[in-house]
C-alpha positions in Angstrom: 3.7 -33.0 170.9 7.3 -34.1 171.8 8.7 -31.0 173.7 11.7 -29.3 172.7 12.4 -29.3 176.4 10.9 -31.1 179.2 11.7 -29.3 182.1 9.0 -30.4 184.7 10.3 -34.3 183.8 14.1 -33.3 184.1 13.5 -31.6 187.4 10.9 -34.4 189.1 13.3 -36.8 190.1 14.5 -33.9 192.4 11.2 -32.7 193.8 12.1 -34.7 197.1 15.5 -33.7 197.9 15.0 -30.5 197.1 11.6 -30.2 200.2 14.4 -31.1 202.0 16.5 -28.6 201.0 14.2 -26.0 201.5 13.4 -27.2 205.0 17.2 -26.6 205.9 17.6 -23.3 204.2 14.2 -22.2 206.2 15.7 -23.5 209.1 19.2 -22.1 209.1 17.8 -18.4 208.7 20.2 -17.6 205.9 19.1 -17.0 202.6 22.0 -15.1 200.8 26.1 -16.2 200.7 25.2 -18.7 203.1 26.5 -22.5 203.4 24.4 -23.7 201.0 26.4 -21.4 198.1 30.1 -22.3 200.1 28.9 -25.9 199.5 27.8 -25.8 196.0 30.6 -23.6 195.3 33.5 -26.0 196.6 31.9 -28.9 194.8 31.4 -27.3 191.4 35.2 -26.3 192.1 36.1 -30.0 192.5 34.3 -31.1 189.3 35.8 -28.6 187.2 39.2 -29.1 188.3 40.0 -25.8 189.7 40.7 -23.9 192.6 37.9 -21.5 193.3 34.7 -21.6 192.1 32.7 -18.1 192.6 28.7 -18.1 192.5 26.3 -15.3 190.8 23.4 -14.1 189.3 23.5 -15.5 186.7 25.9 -16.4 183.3 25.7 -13.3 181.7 26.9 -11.4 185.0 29.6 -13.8 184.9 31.0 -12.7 182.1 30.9 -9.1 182.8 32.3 -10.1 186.3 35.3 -11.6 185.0 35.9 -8.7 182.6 35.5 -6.0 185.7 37.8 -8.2 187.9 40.6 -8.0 184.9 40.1 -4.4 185.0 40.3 -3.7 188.9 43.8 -6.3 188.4 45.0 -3.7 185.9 45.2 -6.7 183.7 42.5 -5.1 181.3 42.0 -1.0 180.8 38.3 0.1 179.3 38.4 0.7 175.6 40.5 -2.7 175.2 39.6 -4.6 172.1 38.3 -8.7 173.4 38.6 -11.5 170.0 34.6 -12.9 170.2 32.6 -15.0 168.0 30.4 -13.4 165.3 28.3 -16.5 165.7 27.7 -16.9 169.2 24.4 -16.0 171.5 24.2 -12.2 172.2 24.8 -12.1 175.4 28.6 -12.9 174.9 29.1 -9.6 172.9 26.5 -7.5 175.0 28.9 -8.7 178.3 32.2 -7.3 176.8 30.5 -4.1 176.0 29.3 -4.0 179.9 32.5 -4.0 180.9 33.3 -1.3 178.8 35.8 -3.1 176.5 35.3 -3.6 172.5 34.3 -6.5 170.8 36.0 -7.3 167.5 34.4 -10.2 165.6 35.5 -13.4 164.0 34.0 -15.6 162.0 33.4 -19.1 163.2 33.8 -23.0 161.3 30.8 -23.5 159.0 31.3 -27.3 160.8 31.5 -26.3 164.7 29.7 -23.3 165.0 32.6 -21.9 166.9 35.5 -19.4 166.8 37.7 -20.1 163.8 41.3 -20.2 165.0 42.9 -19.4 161.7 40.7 -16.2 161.7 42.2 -14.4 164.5 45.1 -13.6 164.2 44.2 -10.8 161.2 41.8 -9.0 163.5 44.7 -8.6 166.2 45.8 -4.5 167.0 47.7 -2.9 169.6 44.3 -2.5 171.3 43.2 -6.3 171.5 44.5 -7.7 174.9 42.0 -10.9 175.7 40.1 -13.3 173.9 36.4 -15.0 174.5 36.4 -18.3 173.5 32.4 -19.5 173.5 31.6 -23.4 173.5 28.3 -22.8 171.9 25.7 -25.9 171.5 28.2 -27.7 173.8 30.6 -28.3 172.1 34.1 -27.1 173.1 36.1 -24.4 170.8 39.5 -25.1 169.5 41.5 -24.1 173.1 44.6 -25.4 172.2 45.1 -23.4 168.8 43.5 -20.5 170.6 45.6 -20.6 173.7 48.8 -20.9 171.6 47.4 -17.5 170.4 46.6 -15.8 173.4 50.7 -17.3 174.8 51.9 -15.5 171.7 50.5 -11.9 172.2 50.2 -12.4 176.2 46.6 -12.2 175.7 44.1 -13.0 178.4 41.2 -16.4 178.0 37.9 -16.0 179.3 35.4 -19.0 178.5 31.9 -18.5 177.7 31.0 -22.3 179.0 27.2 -21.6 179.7 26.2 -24.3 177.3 29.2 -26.9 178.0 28.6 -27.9 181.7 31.1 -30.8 182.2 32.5 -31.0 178.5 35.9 -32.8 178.7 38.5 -30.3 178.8 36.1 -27.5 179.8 38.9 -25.4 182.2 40.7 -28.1 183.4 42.5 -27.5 179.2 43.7 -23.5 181.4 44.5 -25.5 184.6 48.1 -24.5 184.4 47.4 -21.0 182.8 46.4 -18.0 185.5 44.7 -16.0 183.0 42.3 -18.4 182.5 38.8 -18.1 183.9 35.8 -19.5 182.7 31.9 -18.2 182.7 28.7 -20.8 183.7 24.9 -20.1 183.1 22.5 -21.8 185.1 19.4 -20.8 183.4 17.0 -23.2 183.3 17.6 -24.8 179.9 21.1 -25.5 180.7 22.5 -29.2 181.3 23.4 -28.1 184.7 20.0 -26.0 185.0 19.0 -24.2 188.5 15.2 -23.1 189.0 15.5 -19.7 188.3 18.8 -17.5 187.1 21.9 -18.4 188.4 25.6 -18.5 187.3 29.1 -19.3 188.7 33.0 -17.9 187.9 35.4 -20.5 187.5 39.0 -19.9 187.7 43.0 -21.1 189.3 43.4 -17.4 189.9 43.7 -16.5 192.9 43.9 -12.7 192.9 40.3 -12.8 190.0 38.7 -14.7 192.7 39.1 -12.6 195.5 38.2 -9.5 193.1 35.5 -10.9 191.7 33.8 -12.2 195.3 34.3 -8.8 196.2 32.9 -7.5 193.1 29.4 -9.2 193.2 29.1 -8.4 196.4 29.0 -4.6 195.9 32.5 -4.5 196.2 32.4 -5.4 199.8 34.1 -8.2 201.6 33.7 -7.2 204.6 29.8 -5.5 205.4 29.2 -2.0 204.9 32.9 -1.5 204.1 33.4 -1.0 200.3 36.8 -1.4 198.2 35.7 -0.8 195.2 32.2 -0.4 192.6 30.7 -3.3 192.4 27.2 -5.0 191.8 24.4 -7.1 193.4 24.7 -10.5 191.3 24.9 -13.3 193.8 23.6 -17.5 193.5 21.0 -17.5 196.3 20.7 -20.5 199.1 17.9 -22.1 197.1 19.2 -22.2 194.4 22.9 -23.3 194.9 21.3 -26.1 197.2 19.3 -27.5 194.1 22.5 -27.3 191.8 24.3 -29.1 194.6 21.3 -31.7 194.2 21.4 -32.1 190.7 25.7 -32.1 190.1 26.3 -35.6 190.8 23.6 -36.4 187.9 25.3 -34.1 185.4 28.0 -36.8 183.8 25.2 -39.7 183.6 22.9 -36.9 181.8 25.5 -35.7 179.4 25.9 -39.2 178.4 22.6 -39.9 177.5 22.5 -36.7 175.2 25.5 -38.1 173.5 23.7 -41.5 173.3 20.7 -39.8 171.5 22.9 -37.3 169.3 24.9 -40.3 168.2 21.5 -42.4 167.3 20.7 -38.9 165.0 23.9 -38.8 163.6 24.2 -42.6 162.7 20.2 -43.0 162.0 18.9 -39.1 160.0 19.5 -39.9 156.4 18.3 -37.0 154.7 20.7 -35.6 151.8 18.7 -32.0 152.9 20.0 -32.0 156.0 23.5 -31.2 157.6 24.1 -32.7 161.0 26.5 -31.5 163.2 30.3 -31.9 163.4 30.8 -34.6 165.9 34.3 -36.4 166.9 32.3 -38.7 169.1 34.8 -37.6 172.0 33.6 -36.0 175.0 34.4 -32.7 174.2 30.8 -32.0 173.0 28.2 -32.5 175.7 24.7 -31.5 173.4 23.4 -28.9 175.4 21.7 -28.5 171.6 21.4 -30.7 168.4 22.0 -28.3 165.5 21.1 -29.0 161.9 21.3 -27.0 159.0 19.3 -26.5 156.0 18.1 -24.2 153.1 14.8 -25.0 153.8 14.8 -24.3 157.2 11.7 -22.3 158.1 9.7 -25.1 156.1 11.5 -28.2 157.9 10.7 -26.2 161.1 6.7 -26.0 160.0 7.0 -29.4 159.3 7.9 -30.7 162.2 5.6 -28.7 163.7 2.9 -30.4 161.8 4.3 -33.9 163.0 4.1 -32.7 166.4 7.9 -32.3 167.4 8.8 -29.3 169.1 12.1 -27.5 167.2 13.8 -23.9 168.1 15.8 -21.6 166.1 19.0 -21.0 167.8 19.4 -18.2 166.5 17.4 -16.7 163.9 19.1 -13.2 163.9 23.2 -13.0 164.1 24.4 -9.8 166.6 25.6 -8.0 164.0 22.5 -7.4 162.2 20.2 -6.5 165.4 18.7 -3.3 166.2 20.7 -3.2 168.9 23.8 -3.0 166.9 22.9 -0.5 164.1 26.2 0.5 163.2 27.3 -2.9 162.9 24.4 -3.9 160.4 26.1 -3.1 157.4 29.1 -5.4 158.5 29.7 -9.0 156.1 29.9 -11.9 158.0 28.8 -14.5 155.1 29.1 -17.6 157.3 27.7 -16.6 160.4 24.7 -15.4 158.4 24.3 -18.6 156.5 24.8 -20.9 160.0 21.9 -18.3 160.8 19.9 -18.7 158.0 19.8 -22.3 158.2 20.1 -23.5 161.5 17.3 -25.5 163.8 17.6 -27.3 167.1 15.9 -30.9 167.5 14.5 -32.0 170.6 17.6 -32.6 172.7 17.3 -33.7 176.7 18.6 -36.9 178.9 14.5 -37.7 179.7 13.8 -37.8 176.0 12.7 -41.6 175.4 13.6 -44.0 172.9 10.6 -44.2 171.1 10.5 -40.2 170.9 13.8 -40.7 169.4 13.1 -43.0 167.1 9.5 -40.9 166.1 11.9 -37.9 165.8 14.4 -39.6 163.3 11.5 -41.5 161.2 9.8 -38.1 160.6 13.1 -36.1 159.7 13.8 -38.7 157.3 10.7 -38.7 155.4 11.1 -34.8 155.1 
């Protein structure tokens, strides 16, 4: 069977280094905001092009973090409407309603998968004050029109990045714009993937980061004095040391996800299949290799059959989950369809040629 996702061959190469690791963190005493975070944190900075770089829980916390640290700014007030995707990973809605703000959806680009510009500006109301931009699959959404946006109302950008570790233009496209700040995962899976939960806040404003440090810190900077209500979300010793490990490896990886997506693009000929919208720039890092099809569920069970591993990212849109039952009656005819039809081929930098090339015989005898 060729694995969706080898994670025991992605993370050998680092079983060394990482003893290592583990030997210092053992030794220093100091397993929690210690140097091994400052370190990570001040080198994940640096690669992202920004000022501060603030370590947590994990990507989802992130979020909710930056929302929270908008709201203690006064920048934000709770019942504010937040721009999101309709097709994005639930997590992105779930963390604006954690922050006690309102999500208002938009419909995304049957070809990207993301946020469709165009789209927003008819779902704007006095109430709507920010918008999430998510850079699902990897690929990066359409800043530029959506910044223009956010200029023109004075909205605030927030960046749901956790699949688009080191995409080109990933932050460094809010450099110049304060209200900028920008969410990481690093869950397993991801391309920059830790070994356990794990998630960093990424941002040139100076007044979120201090909140936010505060903030995930219960709201304490200094110990057993508390400012304000915060939370317990915060990247531990281990695993900030094994991100600082794997970092310098995260370009060279990205490329060879982009070497194998462009041999699927160039090499699937299936007139059944659509592949994904690619500019063969580098503002799409593969974090996953989406195709559509109406046959979906039996391209999936073929596959299977053929021994390839495939995952359905996502099989259920938010809007129609249990979860949110008074959204279920709500239209959203292309994030269904993307819904309906999507599936995820194998897609990692230790994927081998010959796996590849198995992959793209087998699709195209479907």
């Amino acid at each position: 069977m060729i694995s969706f996702l080898d994670l025991k061959k992605i993370n050998e190469p680092y079983e060394v280094g990482f003893q290592q690791k583990l030997k210092t963190v053992l030794e220093n005493g100091w397993y929690i905001l210690g140097k091994e975070l400052e370190i990570f944190e001040k080198a994940f900075a640096a690669y992202c092009g920004a000022k501060h770089c603030v370590g947590v829980g994990n990507g989802f916390d992130a979020l909710v973090l930056i929302f929270k640290g908008y709201i203690e700014l006064g920048k934000l007030q709770k019942g504010d409407e937040v721009i999101v995707p309709a097709n994005t990973y639930i997590a992105s809605i779930l963390a604006v309603l954690q922050a006690d703000l309102v999500p208002v959806l938009v419909e995304p680009k049957l070809e990207t998968y993301n946020i469709n510009p165009d789209l927003i500006s008819a779902k704007i109301t006095s109430k709507t004050k920010a918008i999430l931009a998510v850079h699902l699959y990897g690929q990066l959404a359409e800043m530029d029109a959506i910044n223009e946006i956010a200029q023109q109302y004075n909205f605030l950008v927030v960046e749901d990045a956790a699949q688009s570790h080191g995409a080109e233009g990933n932050f460094k496209i809010n450099t110049e714009n304060v209200k900028g700040a920008v969410a990481y995962s690093f869950y397993p899976g991801k391309n920059l993937g830790a070994l356990g939960d794990g998630g960093a806040i990424v941002t040139n404003d100076s007044d979120l980061a201090k909140v936010v440090f505060s903030l995930r810190n219960y709201g304490s900077e200094k110990k057993y004095y508390n400012d304000s209500v915060g939370v317990n979300s915060r990247l531990d010793e281990l695993q900030a040391s094994f991100l600082s490990l794997k970092l310098p490896n995260l370009n060279a990886d990205n490329d060879k996800r982009r070497a194998i997506a462009k041999r699927y693009v160039d090499e699937i000929k299936n007139d059944k299949i659509t592949l994904p919208f690619w500019n063969s720039s580098n503002n799409h890092v593969f974090h996953l290799f989406v195709v559509r099809t109406k046959n979906r569920d039996d391209l999936q069970q073929y596959l299977t059959a053929h021994k390839i591993q495939t995952v359905i990212h996502y099989p259920i849109p938010p809007h129609q989950q249990k979860a949110f039952s008074d959204w279920n009656t709500l239209s959203f005819p292309i994030t269904e369809q993307i819904h309906a039809e999507v599936l995820s081929l194998p897609m990692s930098p230790v994927l081998t040629a010959r796996e590849v090339d198995f992959i793209i015989k087998t699709v195209n005898a479907y």
